[in-house]
Backbone as CSV, one residue per row, in Angstrom:
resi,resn,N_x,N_y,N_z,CA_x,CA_y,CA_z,C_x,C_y,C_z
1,UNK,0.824,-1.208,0.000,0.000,0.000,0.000,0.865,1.268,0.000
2,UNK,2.085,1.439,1.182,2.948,2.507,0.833,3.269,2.621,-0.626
3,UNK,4.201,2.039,-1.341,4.266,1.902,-2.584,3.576,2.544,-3.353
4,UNK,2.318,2.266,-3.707,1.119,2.705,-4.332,0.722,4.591,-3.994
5,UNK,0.971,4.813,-3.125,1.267,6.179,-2.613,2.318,7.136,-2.950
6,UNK,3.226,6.364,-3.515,4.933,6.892,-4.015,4.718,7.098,-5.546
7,UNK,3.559,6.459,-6.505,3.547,6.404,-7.978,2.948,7.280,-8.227
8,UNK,3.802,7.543,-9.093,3.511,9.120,-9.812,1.752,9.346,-10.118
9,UNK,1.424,8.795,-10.414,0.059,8.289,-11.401,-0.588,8.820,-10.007
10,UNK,-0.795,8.297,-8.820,-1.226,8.555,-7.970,-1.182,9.852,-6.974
11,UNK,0.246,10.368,-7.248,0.306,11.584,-6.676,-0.546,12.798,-7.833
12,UNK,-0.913,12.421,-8.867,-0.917,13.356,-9.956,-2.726,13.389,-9.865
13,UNK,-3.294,12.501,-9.324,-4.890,12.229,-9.794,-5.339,13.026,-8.126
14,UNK,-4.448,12.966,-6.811,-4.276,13.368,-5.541,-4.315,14.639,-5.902
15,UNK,-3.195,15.260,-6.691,-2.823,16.757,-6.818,-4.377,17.389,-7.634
16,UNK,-4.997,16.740,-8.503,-6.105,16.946,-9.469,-7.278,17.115,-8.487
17,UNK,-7.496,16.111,-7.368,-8.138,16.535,-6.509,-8.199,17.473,-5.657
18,UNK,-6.733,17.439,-5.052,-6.759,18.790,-3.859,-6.850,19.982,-4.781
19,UNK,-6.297,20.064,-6.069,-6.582,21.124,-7.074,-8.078,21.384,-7.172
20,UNK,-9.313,20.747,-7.756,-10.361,20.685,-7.808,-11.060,20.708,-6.759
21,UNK,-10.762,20.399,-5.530,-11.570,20.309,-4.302,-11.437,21.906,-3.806
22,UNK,-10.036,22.463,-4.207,-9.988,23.889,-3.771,-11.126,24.697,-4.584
23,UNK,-10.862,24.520,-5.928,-11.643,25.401,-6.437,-13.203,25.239,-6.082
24,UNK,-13.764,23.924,-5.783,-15.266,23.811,-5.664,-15.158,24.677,-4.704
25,UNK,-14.586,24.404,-3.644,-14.939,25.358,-2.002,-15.309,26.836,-2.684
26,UNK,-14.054,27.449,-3.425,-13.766,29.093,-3.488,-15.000,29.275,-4.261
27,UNK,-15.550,28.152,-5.594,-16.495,28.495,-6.066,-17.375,28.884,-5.699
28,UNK,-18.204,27.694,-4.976,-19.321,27.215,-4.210,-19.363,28.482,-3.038
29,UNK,-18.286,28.594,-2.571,-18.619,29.488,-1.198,-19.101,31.018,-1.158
30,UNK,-18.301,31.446,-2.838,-17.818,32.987,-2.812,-18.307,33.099,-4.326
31,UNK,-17.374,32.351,-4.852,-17.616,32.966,-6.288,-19.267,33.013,-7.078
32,UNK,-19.616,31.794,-6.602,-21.197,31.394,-7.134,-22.504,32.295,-6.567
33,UNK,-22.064,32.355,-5.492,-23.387,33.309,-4.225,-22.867,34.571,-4.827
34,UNK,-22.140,34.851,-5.244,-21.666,36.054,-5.571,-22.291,36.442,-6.932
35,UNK,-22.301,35.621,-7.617,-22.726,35.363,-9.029,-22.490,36.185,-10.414
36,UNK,-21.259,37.151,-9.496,-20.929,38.197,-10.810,-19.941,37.631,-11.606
37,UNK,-18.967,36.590,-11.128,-18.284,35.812,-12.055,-19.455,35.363,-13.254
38,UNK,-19.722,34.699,-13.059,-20.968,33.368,-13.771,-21.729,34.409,-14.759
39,UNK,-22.490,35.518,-14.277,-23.034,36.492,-15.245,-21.948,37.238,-16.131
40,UNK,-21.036,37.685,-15.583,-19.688,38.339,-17.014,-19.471,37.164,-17.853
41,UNK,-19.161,36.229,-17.423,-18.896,35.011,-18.321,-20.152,34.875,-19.105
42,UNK,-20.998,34.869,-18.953,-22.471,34.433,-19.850,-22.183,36.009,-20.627
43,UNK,-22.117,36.741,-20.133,-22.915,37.959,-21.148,-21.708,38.020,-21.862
44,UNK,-20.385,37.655,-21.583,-19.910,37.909,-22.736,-19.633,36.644,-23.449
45,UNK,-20.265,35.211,-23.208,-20.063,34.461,-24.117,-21.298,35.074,-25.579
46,UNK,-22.622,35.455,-24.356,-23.198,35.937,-25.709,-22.916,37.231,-26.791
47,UNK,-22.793,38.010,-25.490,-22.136,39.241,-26.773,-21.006,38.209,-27.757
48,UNK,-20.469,37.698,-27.717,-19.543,37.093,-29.005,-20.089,36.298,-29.892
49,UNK,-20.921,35.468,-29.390,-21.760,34.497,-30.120,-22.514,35.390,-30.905
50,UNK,-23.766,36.338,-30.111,-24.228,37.331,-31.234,-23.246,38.006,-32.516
51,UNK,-22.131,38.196,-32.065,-21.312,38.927,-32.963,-20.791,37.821,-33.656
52,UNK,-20.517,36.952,-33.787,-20.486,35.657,-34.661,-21.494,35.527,-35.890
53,UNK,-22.802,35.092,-35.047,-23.922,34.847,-35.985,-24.699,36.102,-36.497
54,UNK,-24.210,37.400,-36.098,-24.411,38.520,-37.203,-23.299,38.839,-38.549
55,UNK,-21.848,38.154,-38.214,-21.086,38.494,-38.705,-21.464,37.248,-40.041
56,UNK,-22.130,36.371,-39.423,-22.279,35.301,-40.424,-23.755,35.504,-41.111
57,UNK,-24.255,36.724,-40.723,-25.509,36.780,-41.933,-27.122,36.830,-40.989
58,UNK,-26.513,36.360,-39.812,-28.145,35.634,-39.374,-28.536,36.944,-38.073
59,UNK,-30.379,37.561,-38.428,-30.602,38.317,-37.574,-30.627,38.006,-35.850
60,UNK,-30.090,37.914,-34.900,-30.554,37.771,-33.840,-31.056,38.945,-32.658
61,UNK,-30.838,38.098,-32.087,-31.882,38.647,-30.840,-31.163,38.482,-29.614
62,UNK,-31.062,39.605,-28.144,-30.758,39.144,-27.112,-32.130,40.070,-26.314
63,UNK,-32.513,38.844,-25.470,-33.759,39.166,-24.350,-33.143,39.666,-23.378
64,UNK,-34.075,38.925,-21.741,-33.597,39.049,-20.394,-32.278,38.271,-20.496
65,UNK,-31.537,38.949,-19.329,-29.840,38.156,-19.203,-29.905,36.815,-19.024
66,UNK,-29.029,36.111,-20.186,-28.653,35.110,-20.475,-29.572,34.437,-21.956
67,UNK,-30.144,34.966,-22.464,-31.063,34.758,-23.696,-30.186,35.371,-25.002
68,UNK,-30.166,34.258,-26.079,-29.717,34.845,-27.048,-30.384,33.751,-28.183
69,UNK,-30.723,34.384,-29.186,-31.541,33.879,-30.217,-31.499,34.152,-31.788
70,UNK,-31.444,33.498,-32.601,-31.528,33.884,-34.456,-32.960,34.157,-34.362
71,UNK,-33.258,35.444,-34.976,-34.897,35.584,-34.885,-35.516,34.428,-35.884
72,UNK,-36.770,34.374,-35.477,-38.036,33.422,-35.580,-38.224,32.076,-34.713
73,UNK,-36.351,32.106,-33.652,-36.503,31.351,-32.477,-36.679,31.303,-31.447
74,UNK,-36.975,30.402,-30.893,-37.379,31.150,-29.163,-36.285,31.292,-28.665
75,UNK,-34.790,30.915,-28.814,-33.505,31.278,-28.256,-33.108,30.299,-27.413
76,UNK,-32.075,30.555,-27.090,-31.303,29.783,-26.255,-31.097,30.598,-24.516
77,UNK,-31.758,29.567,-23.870,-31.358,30.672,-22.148,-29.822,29.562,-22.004
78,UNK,-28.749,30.409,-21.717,-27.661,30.240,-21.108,-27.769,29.984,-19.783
79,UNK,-27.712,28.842,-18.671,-27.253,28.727,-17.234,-25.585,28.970,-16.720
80,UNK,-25.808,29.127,-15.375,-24.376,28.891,-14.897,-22.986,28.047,-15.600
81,UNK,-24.385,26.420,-15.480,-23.416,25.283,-15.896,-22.840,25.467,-17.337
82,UNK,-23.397,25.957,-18.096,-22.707,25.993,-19.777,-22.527,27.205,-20.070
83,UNK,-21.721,28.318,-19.016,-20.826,28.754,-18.836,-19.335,29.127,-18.717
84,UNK,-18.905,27.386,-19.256,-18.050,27.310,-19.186,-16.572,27.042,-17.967
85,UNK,-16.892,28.224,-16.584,-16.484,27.980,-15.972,-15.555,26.951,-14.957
86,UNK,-17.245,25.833,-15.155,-16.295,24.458,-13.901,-15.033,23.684,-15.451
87,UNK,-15.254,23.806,-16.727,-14.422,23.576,-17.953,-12.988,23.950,-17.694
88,UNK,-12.815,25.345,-17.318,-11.420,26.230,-16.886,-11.028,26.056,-15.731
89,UNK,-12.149,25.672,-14.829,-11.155,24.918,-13.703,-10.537,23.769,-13.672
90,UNK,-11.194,22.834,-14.657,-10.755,21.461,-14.444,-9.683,21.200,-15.594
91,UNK,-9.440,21.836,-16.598,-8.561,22.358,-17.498,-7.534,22.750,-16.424
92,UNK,-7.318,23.354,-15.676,-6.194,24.199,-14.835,-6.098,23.457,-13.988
93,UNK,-6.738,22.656,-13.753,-6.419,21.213,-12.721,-5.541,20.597,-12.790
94,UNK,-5.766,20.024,-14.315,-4.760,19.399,-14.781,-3.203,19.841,-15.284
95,UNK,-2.909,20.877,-15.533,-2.237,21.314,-15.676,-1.249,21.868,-14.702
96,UNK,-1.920,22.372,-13.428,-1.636,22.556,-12.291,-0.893,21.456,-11.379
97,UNK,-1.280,20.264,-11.411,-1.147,19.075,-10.920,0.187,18.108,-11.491
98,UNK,-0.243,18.260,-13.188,0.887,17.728,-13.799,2.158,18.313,-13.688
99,UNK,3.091,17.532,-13.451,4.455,18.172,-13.684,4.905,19.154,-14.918
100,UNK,5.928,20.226,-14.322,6.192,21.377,-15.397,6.586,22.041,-15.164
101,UNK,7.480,23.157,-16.208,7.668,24.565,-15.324,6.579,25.472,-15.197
102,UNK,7.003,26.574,-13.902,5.647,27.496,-13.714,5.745,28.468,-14.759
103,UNK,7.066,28.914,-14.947,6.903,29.797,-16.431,6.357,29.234,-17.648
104,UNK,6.055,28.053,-17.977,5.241,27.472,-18.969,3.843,27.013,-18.871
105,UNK,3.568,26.802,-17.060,2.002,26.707,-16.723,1.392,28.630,-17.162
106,UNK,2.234,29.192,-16.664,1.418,30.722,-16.434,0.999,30.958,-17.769
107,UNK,1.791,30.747,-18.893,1.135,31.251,-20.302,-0.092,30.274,-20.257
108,UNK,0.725,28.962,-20.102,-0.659,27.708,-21.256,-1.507,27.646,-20.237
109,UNK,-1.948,28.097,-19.287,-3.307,28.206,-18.805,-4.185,28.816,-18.816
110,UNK,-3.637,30.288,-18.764,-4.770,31.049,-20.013,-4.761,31.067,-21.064
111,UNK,-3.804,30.742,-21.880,-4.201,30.386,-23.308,-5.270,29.094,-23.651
112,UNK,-5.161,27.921,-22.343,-6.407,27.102,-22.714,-7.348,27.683,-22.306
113,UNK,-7.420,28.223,-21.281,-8.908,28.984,-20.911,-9.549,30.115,-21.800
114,UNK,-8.731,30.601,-22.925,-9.141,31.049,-24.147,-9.640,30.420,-25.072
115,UNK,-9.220,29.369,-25.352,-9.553,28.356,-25.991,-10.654,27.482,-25.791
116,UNK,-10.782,27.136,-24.417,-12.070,26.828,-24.061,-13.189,27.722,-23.956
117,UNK,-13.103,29.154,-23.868,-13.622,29.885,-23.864,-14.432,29.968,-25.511
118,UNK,-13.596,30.433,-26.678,-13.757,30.170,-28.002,-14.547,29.048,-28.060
119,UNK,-14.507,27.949,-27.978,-14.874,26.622,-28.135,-16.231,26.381,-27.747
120,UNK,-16.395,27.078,-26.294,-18.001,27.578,-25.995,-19.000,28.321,-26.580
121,UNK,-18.460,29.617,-27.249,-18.804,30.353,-28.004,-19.244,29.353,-29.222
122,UNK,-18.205,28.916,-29.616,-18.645,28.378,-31.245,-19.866,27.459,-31.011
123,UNK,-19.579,26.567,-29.423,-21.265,25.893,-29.071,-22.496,26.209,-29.160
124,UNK,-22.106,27.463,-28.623,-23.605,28.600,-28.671,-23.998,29.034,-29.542
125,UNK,-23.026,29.408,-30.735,-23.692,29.844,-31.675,-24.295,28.746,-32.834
126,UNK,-23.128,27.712,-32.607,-23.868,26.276,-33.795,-25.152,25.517,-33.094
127,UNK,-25.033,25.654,-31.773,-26.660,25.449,-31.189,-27.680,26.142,-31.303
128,UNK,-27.892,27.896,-31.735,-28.269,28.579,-32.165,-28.564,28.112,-33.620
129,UNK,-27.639,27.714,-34.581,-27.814,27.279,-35.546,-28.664,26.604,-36.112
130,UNK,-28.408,24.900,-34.922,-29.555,23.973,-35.269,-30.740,24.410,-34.683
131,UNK,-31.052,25.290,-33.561,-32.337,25.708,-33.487,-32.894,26.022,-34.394
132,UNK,-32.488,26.605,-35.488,-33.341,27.539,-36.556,-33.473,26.061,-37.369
133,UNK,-32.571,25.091,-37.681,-32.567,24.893,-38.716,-33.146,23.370,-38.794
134,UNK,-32.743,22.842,-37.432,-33.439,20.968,-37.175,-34.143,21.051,-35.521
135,UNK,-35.098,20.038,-35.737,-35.971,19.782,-34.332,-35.050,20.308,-33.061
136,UNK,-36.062,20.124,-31.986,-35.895,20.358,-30.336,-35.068,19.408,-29.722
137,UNK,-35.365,18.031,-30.229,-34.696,16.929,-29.686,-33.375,16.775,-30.391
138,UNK,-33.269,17.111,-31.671,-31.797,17.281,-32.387,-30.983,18.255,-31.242
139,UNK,-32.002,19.328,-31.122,-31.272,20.167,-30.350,-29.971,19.959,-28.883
140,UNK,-31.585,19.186,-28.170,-31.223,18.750,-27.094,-29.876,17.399,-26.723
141,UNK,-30.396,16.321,-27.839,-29.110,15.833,-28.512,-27.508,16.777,-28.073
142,UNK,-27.616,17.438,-29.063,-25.823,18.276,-29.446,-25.735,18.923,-28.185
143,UNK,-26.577,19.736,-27.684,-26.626,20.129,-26.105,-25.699,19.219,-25.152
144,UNK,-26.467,18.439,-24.908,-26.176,17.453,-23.931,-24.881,16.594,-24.425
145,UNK,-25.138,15.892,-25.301,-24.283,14.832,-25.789,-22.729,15.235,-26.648
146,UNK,-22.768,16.236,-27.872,-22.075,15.719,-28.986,-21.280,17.121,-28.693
147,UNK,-21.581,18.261,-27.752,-20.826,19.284,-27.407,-20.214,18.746,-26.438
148,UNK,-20.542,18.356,-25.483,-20.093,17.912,-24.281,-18.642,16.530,-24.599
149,UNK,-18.639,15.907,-25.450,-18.022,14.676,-25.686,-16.423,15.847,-26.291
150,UNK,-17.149,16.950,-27.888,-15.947,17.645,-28.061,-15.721,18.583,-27.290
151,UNK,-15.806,19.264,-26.307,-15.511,19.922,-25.242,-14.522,19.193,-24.241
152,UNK,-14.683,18.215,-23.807,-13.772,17.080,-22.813,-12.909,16.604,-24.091
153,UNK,-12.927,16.339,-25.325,-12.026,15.894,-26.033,-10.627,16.949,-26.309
154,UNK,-11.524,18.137,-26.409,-10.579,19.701,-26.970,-9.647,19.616,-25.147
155,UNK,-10.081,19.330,-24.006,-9.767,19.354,-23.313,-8.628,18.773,-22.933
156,UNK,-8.835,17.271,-23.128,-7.848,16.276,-22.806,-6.816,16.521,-23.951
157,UNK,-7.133,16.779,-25.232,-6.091,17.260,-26.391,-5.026,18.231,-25.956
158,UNK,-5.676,19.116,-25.411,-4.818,20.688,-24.259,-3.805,20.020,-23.481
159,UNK,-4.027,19.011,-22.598,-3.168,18.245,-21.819,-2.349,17.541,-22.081
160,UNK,-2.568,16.956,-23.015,-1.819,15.770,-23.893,-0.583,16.839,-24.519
161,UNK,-1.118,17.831,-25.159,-0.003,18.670,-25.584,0.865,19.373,-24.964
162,UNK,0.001,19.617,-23.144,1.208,19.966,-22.255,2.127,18.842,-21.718
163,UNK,1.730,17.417,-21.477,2.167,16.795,-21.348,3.473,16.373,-22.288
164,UNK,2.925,16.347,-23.481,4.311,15.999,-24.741,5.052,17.463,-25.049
165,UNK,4.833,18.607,-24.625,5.666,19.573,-25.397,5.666,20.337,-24.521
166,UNK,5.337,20.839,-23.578,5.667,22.238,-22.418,5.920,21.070,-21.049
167,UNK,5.946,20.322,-20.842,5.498,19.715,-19.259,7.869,19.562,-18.875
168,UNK,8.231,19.054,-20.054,9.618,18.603,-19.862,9.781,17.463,-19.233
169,UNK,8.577,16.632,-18.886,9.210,15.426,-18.768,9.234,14.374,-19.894
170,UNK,8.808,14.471,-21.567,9.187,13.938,-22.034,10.373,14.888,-22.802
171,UNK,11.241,13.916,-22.854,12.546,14.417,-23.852,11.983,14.597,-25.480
172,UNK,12.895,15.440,-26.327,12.372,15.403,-27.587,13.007,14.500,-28.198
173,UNK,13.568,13.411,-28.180,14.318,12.288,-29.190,13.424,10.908,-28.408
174,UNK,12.340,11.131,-27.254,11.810,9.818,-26.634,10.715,9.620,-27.239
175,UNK,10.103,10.688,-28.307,8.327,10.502,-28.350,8.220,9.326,-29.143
């Protein structure tokens, strides 16, 4: 059992936790009751998304906060959760946790949290998309399922690349 405590693998999924367990607390305690994080993040995923799908031709619409819509739809209400947020923490989890230098965590962690950021945006607005264009349940589909699968994929891709090219523990003549 000591042993098992000494492997890397194990200190790294430990570090992912005490990483993630911090942020739920700060979230949950402060940041969420607080709720001005969670609303800047929504209003400006939509201000971009609107500016997307105007830039691409299509009239929309923004209602009460967190509503954004291609007219002749009823729109999309934005929540907390697809916000993006708990995405950039658990993104920085990993990264945080994994071995590396800190001068190479400080860039590539906001540069993924840009990226995930972008990546949300483009959700919102191609979900916007199929609203206008295929059923409720198509909708609900890509919602739930087929965003969510490339979102954790774009994710683990982020890692994989800190892992093989910024982290330094693989050599460049080992890949």
């Amino acid at each position: 059992m000591v042993n098992i405590l000494r492997q890397p693998l194990f200190l790294f999924i430990l570090k992912i936790l005490g990483v993630y367990l911090f942020w739920q607390i700060l979230y949950t305690t402060y940041l969420h009751s607080n709720s001005s994080l969670d609303l800047t993040v929504v209003e400006l995923t939509i201000k971009h998304s609107k500016w997307i799908l105007n830039l691409l031709g299509f009239r929309t619409f923004t209602g009460a906060v967190r509503l954004i819509g291609i007219d002749n739809t009823s729109g999309l209400w934005m929540g907390d959760p697809c916000n993006g947020i708990i995405l950039f923490a658990l993104f920085s989890s990993f990264i945080i946790a994994f071995p590396g230098p800190l001068k190479s965590k400080i860039w590539f962690i906001p540069s993924g949290i840009i990226i995930i950021y972008l990546a949300n945006v483009l959700r919102v607005v191609l979900l916007a998309i199929i609203q206008l264009y295929v059923s409720r349940s198509t909708l609900e589909f890509h919602h739930t399922y087929t965003f969510t699968y490339l979102v954790y994929s774009l994710i683990f891709f982020m890692w994989w690349i800190w892992v093989n090219q910024f982290s330094g523990l693989i050599k460049k003549g080992e890949k």
